[in-house]
DOKEDO-471775 format. One line per 10 residues: number of its first residue (from 1); their letters; for each residue x, y, z of N, C-alpha, C. Coordinates in nm, 4 decimals, always signed. Each point is the difference from the previous one (the first is absolute). Example, Ala and Ser with C-alpha at 12.3 -4.5 7.8 and 13.67 -1.06 7.14 Angstrom:
<sites>
1> as> +1.3190/-0.5690/+0.7800/-0.0890/+0.1190/+0.0000/+0.0900/+0.1200/+0.0000 | -0.0350/+0.1050/-0.0720/+0.0820/+0.1190/+0.0060/-0.0770/+0.1090/+0.0730
</sites>
This chain:
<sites>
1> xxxxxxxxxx> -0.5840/-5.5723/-5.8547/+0.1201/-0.0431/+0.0693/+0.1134/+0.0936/-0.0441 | +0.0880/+0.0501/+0.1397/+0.0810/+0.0938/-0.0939/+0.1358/-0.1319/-0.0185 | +0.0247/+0.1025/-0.1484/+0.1474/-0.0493/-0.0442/+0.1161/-0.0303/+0.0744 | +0.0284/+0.0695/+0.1218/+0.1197/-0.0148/+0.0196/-0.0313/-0.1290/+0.0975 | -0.1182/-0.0860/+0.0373/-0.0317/-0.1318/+0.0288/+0.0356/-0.0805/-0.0593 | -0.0332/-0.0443/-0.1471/-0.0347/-0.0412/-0.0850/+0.1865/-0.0324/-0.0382 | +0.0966/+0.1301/-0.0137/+0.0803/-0.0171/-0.0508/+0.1064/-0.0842/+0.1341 | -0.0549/+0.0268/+0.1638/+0.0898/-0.0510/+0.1194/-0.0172/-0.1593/-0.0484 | -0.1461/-0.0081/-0.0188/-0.0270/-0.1819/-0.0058/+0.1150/-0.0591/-0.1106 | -0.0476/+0.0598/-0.1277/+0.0723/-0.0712/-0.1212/+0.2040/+0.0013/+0.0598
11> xxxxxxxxxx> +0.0096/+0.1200/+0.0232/+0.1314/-0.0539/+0.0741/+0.0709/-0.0905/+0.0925 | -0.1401/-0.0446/+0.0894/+0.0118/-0.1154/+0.1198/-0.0217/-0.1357/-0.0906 | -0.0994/+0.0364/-0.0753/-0.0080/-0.1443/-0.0878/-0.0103/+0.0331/-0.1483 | +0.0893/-0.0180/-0.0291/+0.0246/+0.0213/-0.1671/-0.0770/-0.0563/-0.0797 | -0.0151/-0.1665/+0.0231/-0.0279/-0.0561/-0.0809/-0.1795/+0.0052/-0.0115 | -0.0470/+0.0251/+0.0826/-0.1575/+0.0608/+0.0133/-0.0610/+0.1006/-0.0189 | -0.1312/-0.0022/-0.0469/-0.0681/+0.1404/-0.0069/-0.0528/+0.0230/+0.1354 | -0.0733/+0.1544/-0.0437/-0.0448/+0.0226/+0.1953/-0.1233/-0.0632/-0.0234 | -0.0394/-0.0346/+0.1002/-0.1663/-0.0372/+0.0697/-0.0873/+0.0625/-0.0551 | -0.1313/-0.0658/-0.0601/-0.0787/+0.0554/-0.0268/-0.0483/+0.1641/+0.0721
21> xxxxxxxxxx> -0.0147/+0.0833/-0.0689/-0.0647/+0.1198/+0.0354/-0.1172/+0.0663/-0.0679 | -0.1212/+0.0538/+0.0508/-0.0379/+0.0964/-0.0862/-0.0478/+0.1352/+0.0717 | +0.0487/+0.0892/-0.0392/-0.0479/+0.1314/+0.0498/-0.1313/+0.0119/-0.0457 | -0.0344/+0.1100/+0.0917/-0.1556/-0.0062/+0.0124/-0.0322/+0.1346/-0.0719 | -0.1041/-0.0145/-0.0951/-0.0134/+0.1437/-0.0648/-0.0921/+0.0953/+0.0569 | -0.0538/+0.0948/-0.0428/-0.0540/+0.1051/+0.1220/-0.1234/-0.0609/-0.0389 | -0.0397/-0.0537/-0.0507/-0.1549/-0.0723/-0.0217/+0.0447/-0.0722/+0.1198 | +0.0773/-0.1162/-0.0029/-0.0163/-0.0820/+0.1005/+0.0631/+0.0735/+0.1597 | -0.0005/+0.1237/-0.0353/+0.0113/+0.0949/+0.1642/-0.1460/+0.0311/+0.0015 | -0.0266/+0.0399/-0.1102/-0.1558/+0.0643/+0.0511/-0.0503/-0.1059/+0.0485
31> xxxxxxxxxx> -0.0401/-0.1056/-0.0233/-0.0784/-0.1436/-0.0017/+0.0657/-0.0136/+0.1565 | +0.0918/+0.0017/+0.0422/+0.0251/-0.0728/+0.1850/-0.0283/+0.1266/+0.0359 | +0.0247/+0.1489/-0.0730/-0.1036/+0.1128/+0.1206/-0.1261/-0.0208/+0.0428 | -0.0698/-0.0452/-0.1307/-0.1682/-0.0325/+0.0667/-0.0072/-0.1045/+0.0419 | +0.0767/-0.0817/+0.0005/-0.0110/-0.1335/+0.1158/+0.0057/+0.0431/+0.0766 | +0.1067/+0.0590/+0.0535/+0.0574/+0.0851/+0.1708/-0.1077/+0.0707/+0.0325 | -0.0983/+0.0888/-0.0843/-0.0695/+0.0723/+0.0609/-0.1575/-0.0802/+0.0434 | +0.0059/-0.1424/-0.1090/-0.1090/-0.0495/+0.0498/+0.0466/-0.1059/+0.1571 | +0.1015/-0.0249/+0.0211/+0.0274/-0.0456/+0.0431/+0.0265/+0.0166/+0.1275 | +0.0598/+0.1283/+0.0423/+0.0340/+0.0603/+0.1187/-0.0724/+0.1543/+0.0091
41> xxxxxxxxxx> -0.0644/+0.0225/-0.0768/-0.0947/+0.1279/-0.0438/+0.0675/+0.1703/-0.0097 | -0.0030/+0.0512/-0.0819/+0.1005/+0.1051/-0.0336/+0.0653/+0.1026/+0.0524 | -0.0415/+0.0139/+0.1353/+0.0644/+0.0755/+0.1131/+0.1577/-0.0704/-0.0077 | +0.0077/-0.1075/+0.0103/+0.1436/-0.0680/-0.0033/+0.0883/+0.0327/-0.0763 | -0.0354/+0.0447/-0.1490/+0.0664/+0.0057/-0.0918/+0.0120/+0.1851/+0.0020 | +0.1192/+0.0391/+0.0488/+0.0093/+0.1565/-0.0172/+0.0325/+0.0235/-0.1494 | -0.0579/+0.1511/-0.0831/+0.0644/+0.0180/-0.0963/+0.1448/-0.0074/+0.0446 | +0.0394/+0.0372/+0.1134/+0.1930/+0.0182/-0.0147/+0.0554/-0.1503/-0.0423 | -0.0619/-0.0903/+0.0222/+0.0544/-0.1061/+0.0256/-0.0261/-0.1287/-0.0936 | +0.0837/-0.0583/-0.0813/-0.0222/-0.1127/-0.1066/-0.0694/-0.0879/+0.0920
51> xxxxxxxxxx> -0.0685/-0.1011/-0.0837/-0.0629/-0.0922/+0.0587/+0.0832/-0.1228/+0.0598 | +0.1233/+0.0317/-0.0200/+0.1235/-0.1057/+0.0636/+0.0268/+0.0420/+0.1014 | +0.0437/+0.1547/+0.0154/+0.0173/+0.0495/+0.1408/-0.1427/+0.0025/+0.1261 | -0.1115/+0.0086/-0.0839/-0.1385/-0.0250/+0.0694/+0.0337/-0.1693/+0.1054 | +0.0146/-0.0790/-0.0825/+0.0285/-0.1587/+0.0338/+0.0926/+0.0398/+0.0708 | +0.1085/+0.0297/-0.0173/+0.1366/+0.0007/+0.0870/-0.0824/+0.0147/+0.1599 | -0.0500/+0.1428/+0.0148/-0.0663/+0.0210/+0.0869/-0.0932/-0.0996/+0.0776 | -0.0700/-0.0391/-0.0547/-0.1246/-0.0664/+0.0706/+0.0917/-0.1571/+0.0205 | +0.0943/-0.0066/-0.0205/+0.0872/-0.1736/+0.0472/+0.0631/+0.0410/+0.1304 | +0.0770/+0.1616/-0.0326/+0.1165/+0.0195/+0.0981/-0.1122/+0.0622/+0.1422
61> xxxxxxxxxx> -0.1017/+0.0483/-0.0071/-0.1194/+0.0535/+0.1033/-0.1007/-0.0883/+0.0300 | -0.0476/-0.1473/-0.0748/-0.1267/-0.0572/+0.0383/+0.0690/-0.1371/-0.0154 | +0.0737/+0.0281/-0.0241/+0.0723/-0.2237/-0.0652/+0.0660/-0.0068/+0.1313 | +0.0597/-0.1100/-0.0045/+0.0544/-0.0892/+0.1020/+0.1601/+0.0066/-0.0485 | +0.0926/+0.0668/+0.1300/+0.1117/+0.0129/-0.0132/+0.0530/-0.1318/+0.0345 | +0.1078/-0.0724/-0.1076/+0.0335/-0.1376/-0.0415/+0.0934/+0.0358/+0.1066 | +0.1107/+0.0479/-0.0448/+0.1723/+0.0341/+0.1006/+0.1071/+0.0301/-0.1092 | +0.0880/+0.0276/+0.0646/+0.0965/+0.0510/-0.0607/+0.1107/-0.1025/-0.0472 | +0.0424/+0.0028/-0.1493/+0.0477/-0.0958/-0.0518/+0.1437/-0.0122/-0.0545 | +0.0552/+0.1445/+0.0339/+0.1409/+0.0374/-0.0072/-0.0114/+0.1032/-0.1451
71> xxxxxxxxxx> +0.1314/+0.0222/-0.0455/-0.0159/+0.1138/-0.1291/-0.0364/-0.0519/-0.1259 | -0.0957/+0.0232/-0.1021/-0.0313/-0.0412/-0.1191/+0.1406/-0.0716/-0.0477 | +0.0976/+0.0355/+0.0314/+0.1587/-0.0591/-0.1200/-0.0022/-0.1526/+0.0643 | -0.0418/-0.0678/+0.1214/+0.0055/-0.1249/+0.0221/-0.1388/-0.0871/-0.0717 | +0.0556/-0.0922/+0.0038/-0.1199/-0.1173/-0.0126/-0.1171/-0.0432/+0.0878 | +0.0330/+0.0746/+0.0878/-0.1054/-0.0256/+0.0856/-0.1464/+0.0246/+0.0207 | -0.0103/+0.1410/-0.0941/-0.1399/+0.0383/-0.0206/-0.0341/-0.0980/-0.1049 | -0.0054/-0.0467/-0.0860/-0.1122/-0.0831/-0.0957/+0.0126/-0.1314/+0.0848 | +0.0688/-0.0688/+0.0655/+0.0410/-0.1215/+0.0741/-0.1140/+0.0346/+0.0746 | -0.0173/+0.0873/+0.1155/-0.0874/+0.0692/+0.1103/-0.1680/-0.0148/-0.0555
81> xxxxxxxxxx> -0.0134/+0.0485/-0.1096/-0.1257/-0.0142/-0.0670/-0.0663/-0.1001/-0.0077 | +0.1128/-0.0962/-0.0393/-0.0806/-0.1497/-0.0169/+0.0403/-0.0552/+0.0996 | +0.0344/+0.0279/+0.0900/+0.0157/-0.0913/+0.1768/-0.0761/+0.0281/+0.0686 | -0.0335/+0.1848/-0.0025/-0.0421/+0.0283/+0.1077/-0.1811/+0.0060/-0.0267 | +0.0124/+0.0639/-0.1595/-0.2176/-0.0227/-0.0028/-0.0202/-0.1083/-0.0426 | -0.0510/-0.0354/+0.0680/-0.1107/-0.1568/-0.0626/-0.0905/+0.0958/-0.0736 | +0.0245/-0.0060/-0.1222/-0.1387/+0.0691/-0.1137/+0.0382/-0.0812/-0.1494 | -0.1482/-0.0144/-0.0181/+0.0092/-0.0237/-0.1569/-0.0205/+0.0819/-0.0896 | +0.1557/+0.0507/-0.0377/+0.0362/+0.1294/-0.0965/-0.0190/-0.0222/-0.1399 | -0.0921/+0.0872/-0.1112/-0.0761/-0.0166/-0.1133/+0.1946/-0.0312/-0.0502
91> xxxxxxxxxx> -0.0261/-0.0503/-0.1313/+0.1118/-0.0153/-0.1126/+0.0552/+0.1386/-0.0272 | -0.1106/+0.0889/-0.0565/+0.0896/+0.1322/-0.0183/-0.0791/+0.0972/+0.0718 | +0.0975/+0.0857/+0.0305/+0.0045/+0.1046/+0.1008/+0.0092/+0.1340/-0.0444 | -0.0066/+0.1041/+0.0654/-0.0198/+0.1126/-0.0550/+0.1462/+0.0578/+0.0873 | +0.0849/+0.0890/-0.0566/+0.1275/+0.0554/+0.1280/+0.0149/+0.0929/-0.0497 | +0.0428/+0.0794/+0.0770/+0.0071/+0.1169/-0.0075/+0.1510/+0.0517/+0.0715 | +0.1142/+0.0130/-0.0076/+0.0894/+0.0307/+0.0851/+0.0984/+0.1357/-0.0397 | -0.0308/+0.0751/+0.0856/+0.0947/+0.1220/-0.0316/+0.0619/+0.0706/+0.1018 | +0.1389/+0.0734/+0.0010/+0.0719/+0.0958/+0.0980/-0.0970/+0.1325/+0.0270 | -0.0643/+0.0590/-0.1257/-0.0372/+0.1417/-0.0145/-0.2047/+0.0049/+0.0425
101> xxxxxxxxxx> -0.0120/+0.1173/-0.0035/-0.1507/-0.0249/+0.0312/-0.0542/+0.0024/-0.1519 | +0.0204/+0.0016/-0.1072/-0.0581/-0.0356/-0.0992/+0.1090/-0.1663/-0.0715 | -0.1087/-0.0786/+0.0049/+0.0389/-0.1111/-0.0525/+0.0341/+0.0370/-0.1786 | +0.0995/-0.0766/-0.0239/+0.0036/-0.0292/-0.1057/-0.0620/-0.0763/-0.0894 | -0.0143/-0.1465/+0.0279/-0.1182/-0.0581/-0.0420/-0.1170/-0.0712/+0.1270 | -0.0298/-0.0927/-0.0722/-0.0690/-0.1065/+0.1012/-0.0467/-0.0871/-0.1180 | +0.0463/-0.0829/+0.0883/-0.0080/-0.1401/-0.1731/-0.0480/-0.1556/+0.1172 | -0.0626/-0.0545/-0.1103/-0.0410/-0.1404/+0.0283/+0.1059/-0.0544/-0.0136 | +0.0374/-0.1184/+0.1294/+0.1025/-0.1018/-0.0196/-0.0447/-0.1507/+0.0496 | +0.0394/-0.0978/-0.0587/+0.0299/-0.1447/+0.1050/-0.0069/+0.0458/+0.1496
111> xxxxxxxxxx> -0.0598/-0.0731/+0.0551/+0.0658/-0.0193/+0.1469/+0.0959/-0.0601/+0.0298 | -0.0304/-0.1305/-0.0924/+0.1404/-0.0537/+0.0437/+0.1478/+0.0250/-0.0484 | +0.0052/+0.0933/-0.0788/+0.1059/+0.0606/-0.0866/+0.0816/+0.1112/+0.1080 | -0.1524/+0.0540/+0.0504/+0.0282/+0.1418/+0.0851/+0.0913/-0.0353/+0.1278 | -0.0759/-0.2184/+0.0204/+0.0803/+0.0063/+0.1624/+0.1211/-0.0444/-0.0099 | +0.0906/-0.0626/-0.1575/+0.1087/-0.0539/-0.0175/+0.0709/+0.1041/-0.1000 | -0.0508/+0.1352/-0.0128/+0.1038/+0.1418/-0.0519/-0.0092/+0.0722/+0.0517 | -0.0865/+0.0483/+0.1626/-0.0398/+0.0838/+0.0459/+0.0928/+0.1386/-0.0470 | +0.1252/-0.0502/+0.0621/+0.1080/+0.1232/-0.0254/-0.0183/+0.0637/-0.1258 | -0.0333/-0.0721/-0.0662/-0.0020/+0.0914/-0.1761/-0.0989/+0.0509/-0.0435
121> xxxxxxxxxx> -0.1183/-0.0674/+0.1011/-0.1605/+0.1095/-0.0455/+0.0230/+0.0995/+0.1164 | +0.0888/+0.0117/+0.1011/-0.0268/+0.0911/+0.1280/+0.1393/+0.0274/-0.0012 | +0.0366/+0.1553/+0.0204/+0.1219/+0.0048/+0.0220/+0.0422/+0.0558/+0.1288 | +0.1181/+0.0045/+0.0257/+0.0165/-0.0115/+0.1642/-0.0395/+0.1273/+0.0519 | -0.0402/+0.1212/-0.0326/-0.0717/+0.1050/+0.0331/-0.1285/+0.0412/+0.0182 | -0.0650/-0.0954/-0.0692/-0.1289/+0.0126/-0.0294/-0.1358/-0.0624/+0.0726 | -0.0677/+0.0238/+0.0080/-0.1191/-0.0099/+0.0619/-0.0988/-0.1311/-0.0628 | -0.0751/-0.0830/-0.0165/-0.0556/-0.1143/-0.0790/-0.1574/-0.0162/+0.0744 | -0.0576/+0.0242/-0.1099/-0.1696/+0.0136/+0.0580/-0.0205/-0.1339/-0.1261 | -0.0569/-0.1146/+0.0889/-0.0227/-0.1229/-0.1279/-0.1380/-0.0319/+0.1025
131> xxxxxxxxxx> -0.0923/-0.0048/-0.1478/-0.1813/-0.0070/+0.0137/-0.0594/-0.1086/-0.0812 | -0.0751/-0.0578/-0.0483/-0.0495/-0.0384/-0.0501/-0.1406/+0.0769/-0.0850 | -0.0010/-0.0477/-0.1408/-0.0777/+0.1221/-0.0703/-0.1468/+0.0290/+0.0615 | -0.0277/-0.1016/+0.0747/-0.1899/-0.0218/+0.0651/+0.0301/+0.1146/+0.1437 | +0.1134/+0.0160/+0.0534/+0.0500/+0.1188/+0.0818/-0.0742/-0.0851/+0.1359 | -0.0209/-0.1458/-0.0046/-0.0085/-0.0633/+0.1400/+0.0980/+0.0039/+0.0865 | +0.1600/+0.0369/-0.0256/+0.1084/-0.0153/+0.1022/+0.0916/+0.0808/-0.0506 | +0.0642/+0.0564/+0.0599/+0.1235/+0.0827/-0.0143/+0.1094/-0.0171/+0.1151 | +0.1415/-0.0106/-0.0635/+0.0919/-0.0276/+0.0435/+0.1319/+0.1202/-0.0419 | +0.0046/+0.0261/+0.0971/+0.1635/+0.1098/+0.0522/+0.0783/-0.0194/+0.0551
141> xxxxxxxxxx> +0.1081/-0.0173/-0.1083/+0.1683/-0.0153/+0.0514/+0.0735/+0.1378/+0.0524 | +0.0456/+0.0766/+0.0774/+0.0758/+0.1020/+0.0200/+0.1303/-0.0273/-0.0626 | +0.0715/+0.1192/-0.0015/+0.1283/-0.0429/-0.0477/+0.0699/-0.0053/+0.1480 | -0.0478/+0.0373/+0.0788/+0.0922/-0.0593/+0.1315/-0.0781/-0.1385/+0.0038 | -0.0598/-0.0972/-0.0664/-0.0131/-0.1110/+0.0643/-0.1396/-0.0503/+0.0275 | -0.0941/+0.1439/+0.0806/-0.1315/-0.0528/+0.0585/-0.0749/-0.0535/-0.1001 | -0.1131/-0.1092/+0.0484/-0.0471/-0.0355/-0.0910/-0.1756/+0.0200/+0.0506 | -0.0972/+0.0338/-0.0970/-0.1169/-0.0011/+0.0647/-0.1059/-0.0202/-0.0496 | -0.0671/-0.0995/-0.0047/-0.1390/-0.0556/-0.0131/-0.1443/+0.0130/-0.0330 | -0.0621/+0.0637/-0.0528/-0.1241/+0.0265/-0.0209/-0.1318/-0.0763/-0.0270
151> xxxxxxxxxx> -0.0601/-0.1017/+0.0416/-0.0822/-0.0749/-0.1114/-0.1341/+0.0283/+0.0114 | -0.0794/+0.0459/-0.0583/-0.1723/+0.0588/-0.0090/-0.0618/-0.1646/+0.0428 | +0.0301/-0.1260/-0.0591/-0.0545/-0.1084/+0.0446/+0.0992/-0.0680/+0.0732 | -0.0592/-0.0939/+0.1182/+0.1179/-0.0143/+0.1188/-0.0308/-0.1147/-0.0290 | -0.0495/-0.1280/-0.0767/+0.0385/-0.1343/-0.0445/+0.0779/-0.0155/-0.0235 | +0.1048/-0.1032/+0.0888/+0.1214/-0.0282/-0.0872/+0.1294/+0.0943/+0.0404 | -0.0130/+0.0740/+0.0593/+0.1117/+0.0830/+0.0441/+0.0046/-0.0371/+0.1361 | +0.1391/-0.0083/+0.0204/+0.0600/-0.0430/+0.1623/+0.1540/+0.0486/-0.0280 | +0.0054/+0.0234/+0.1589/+0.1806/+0.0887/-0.0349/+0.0360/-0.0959/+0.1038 | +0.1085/-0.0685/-0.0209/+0.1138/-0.1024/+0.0718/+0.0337/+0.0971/+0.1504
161> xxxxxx> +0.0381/+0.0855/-0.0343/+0.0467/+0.1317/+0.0912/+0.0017/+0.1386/-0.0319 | -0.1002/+0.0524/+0.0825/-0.0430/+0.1036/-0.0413/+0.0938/+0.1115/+0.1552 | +0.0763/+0.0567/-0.0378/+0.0418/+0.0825/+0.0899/-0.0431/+0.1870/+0.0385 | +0.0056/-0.0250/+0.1239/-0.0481/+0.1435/-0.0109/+0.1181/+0.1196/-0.0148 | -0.0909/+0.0703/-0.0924/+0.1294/+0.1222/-0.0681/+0.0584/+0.1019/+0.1161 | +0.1518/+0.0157/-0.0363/+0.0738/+0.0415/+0.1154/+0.0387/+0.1778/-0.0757
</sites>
């Protein structure tokens, strides 16, 4: 998680620490590469490309475009999440959110932490690839808003309104 998160939150709420976090060490990168590759088989995974930007890909090209939810700085994207997917989202999550093409981290969080601080794990520039570690579903926030869907098992997933992308 970068710092200058960490330090926006403690300023919004003083009297609290931030939300559980843990960054993920390159063991636990290697460990979701060979998932990804057993998983979606290794053509998917370019050397150019982290295994977050791999996911990014296969949500924003094979997932189901949710709609557009206005700019990351409103409330409306984590609100949108839990209105708009009917899914039963694991406890902790894997996120990944960055402006640049090399992430800074990617750390395990709460879900439910992620959908009541969104702003402070995602910042209003940035991009948000959130997976689960078994790599059954992947979920992409744009920083303009779009949101998009991925799930390898289709139990249990239903979209309220699913719009087609303009």
């Amino acid at each position: 998680m970068e710092s200058w998160k960490i330090e926006e939150f403690l300023t919004a709420y003083p009297t609290e620490t931030f939300p559980y976090y843990r960054q993920l060490s390159l063991a636990d990168i290697s460990l979701l590469e060979h998932q990804f590759v057993k998983k979606f088989g290794p053509r998917k995974l370019h050397r150019m490309l982290s295994v977050t930007d791999a996911l990014t890909s296969i949500a924003i090209n094979e997932g189901d475009y949710i709609g557009t939810f206005g700019n990351l700085s409103h409330r409306k994207i984590p609100d949108s999440i839990g209105t708009t997917l009917r899914f039963d989202f694991p406890n902790l999550v894997i996120l990944e959110a960055t402006a640049s093409a090399i992430p800074e981290s990617v750390d395990e969080v709460q879900f439910t932490d992620l959908l009541r601080f969104f702003n402070y794990f995602v910042g209003p520039v940035e991009d948000a690839t959130i997976f689960d570690p078994s790599l059954k579903w992947i979920l992409v926030v744009t920083h303009d808003g779009e949101m998009f869907f991925y799930n390898r098992i289709s139990d249990g997933f239903q979209t309220r309104t699913v719009s087609p992308r303009t």
